[in-house]
N, C-alpha and C positions, 0 to 999 in steps of 0.2 A: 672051073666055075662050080660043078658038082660039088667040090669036095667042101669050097667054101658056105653052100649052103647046106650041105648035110653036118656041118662045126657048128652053125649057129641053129641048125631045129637043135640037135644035141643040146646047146650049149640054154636054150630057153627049156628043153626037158629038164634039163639040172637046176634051172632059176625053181623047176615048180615042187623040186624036194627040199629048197632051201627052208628054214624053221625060223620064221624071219622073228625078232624080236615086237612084245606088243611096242605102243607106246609108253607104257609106264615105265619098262625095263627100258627102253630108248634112252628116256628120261636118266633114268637112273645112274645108266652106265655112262653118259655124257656129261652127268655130273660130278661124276667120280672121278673121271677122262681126267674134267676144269679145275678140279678141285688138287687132282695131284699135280700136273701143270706148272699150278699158280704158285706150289709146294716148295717144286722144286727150283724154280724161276726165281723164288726170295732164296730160297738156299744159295743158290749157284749166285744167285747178285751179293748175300751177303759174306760169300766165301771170297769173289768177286774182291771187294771192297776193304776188308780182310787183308789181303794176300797186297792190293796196290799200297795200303798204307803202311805195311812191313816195308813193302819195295823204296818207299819215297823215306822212310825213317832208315834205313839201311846207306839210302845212295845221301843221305843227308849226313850222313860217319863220317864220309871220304874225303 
């Protein structure tokens, strides 16, 4: 039981050297997070879509 409460006083000493971000930069980097996200999610859908429409014109040869 010792050991587990001297992991967590440590483990709140370490919470109070964290450099926590403000809220602007919060902001910022969560927008940046959505914004590449949403980027890649149209990429990947439209490679996606891409790639099915070769498949169905290909197996439509046969």
């Amino acid at each position: 039981m010792n050991r587990i409460v001297v992991y967590i006083r440590e483990a709140i000493e370490e919470l109070h050297h964290v450099r926590w971000p403000t809220r602007r930069q919060a902001m910022r980097l969560s927008a940046i997070v959505l914004g590449f996200s949403a980027a890649c999610s149209i990429s990947f859908g439209l490679i996606d879509f891409a790639l099915a429409s070769l498949t169905r014109l290909l197996l439509s040869l046969l």
